[in-house]
N, C-alpha and C positions, 0 to 999 in steps of 0.2 A: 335181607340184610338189616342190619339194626341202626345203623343211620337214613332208610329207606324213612319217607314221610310217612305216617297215618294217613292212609285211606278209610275215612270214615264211612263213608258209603256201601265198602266191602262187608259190614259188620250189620246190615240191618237187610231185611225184606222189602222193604217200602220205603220212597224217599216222599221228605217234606208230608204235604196235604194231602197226595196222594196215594196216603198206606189210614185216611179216612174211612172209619165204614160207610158204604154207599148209600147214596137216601132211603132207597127203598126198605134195605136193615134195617136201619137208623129212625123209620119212620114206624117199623113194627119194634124195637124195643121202646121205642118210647110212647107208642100206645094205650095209654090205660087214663083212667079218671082219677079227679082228686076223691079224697072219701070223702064219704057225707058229710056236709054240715062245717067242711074245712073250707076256710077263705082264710085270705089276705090283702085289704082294702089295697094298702099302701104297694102290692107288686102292680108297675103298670106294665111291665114285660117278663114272662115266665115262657116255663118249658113250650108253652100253645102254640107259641106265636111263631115259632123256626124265623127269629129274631137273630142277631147276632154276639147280645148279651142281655143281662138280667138287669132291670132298671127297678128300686124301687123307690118311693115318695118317702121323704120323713116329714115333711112337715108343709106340703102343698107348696113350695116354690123350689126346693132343691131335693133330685135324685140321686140317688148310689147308684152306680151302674157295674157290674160286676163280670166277668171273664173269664175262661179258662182255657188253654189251646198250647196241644205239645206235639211235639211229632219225630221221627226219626232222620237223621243224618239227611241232607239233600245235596251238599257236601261235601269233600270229602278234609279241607279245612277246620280244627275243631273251633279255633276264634270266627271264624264265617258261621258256622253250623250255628255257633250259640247269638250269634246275632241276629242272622233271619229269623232264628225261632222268636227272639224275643220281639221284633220288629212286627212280623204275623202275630203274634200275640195282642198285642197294643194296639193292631187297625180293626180288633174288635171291638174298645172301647170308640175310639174315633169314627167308626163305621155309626154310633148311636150319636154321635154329636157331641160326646163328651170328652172332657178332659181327665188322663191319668191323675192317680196321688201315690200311687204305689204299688210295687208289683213283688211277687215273693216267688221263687224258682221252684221248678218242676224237675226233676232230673232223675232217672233210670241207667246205671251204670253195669257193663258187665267186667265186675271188678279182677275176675279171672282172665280176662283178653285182654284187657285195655288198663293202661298207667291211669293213677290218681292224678299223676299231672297232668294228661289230653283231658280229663274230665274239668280240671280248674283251667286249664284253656276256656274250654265251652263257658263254663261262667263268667269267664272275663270278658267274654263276646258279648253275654247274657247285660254284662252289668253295663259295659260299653255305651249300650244303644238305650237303656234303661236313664241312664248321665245325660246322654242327648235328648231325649225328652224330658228332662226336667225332674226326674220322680227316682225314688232308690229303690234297689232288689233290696226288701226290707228282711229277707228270710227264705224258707224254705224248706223244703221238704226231699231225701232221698234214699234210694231202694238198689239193691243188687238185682239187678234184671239181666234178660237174656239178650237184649241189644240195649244199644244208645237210645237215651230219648230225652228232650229236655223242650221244657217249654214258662209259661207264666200262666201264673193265676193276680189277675191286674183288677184292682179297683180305682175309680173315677168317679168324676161328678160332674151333675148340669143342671142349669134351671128344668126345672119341673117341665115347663112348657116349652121346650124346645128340644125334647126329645126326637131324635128321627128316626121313622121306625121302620120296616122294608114294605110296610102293606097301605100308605098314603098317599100311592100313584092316581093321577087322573086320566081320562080320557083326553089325550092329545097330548099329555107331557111327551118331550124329547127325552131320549136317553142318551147317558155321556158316561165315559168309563175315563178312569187317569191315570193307569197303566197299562199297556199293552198284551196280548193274550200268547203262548206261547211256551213258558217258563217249563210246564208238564214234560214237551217236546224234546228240547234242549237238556233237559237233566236226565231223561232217558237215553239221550243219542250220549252224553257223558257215561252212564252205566257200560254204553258200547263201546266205548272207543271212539265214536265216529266226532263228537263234537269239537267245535274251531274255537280254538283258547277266547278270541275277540267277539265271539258268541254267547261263551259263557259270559264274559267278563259285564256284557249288557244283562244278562238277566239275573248278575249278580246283584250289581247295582240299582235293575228297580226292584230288585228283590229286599235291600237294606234301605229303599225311600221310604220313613214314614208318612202313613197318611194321616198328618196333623190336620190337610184341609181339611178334615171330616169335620173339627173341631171349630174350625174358623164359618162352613157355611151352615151351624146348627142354629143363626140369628137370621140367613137366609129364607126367608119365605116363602121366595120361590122355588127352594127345592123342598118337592113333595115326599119321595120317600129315597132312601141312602141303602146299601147295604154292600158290603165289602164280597169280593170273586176271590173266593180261593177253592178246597179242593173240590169242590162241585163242580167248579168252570163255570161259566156265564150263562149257559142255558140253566144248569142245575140254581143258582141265585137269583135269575133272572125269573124263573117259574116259582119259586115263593115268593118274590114280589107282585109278580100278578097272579097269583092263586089268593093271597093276603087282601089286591087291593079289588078281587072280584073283577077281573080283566086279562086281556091280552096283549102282546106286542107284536109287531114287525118289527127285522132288522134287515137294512142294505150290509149286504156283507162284505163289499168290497168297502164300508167304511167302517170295520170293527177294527178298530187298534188292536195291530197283530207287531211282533216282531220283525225287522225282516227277513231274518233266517227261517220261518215256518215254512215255505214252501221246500226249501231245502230240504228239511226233517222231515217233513211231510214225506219227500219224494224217496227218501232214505226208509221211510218206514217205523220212523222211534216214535211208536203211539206207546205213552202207559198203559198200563194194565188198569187203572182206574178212570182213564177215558172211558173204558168199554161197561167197567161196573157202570159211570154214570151215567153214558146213555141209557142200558139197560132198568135202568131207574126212570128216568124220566122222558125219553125221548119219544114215545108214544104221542106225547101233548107237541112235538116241536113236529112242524110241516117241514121239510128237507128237501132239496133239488139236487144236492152238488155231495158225493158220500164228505169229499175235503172240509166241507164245511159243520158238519154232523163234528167231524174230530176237533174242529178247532172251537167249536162251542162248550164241547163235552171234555176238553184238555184241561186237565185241575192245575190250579194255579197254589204256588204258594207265595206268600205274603204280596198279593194280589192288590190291583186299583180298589177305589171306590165306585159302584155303579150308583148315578142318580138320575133321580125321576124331575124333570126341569120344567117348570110351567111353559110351556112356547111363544106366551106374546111377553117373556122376560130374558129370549135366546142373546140377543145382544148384551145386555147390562150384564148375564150371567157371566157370556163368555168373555166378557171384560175385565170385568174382580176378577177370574180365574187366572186371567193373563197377567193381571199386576200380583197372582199369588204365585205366580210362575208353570204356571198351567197353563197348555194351549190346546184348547179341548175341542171336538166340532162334535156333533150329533150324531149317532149312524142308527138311530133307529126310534121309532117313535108308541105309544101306549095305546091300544084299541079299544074298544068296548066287546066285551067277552065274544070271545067264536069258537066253534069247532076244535079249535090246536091254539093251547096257550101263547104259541109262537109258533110265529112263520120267519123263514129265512128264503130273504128274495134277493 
């Protein structure tokens, strides 16, 4: 019918994070050496580091930190669509501790399906959440594709030395997450049919939170290393932070901030298809007891918490500032000195 809404979700393969190539791909295209004899003093974060953006020095006190990240409909809303995207976008810069200055649009339309108008919908969403952070869609770039796809390419800045980078974990930090795990689940049980409107309606909502805090605790000390959970999921983030910082973790999993519709979905059976790539990527290194648990680490998230690495004799002070940031965060898992499985789930 032609007054029926755009279902955007209809129109693509993969939703959000999780139509990601999987690490294991991901980690053989991007394989290869710089050529001989090429440097660049002033990069302190590049492709090496499975970082979360490109940080370089201009002049030893202030970095550029740089960004890229688009993805297909998760949605089927086009002002929603274009606003998580641009929302996930921007928790790569604050995932480093920086601050946005401006962001310029990504967008793949397929101009034979779909009106020019749901496409400047999606921009609107794009430029929306862009305003609420302080910085303009300064431009942009687009292409007649064979789905939707829209995202940002976001530059930022930070002092030089309070960069946070995912590989500065120690032996004994805590680990804290500030958004709940889940999101993968609930947008698949949406593909089915199966999902409860007041279900979605939470994972919307921490799906459009930005995470400014990234930005507020990069003067913090005692957070050792930062790194944003999106379509990896927590194990797949979690394992290049302690593969980076030459270490291991444990997680208590009855305290990993979960939704509480996961068991639900769980019991329904709406895993992504990109849960199973990211196991199949990395879950070799993860110790497992419970298969529910394997899924809910491995469930790619889009526009995902912040995971940090928390010194432990600063758990009080941290989780204090968090509370006056509006954050009420507890611990579920703490950093080892390297073993056997980069993580263990007890």
């Amino acid at each position: 019918m032609e007054n029926e809404p755009i279902k955007l979700t209809q129109y693509s393969h993969g939703a959000g994070c999780g139509c990601k190539i999987s690490p294991a791909v991901l980690a053989e295209m991007l394989h290869q050496e710089q050529p001989s004899g090429v440097q660049f003093p002033g990069l302190l974060v590049g492709n090496e580091e499975s970082d979360d953006a490109a940080v370089f020095d201009l002049d030893g006190q202030t970095a550029i930190v740089s960004t890229t990240d688009f993805f297909m409909p998760i949605v089927d809303d086009p002002f929603d669509f274009g606003a998580i995207a641009a929302t996930n976008a921007l928790s790569d810069i604050y995932a480093m501790g920086a601050q946005p200055l401006m962001a310029i649009a990504i967008l793949g339309w397929p101009i034979d399906k779909l009106a020019a108008a749901v496409a400047s919908r999606v921009l609107e969403g794009g430029r929306a959440v862009c305003h609420r952070a302080g910085i303009p869609l300064a431009g942009g770039h687009s292409i007649d594709a064979p789905e939707p796809i829209f995202g940002l390419a976001v530059t930022g800045k930070i002092p030089s030395s309070q960069v946070k980078r995912n590989n500065g974990a120690n032996v004994g930090d805590l680990l804290y997450l500030t958004k709940p795990l889940g999101v993968g689940m609930v947008t698949t049980a949406e593909k089915k049919g199966l999902a409860e409107a007041a279900d979605l309606v939470l994972a919307k909502n921490a799906m459009l939170q930005l995470n400014t805090i990234g930005a507020t605790v990069a003067s913090w000390s005692e957070v050792h290393a930062m790194t944003d959970v999106t379509g990896f999921g927590l194990g797949g983030h979690l394992t290049e932070m302690c593969q980076g910082s030459g270490l291991s973790a444990r997680l208590v999993m009855e305290q990993v901030p979960r939704f509480p519709f996961v068991d639900k979905y769980l019991k329904l059976g709406c895993i992504p298809g990109g849960t199973h790539r990211n196991w199949d990527s990395y879950g070799q290194g993860i110790q497992v007891k419970r298969h529910e648990d394997q899924l809910l680490v491995a469930d790619p998230q889009t526009s995902g918490g912040l995971l940090m690495a928390v010194d432990p004799l600063a758990k009080k002070s941290f989780e204090e500032k968090m509370k006056k940031e509006g954050y009420e965060v507890f611990p579920f898992g703490e950093i080892l000195p390297k073993t056997t499985f980069t993580i263990d789930l007890t």
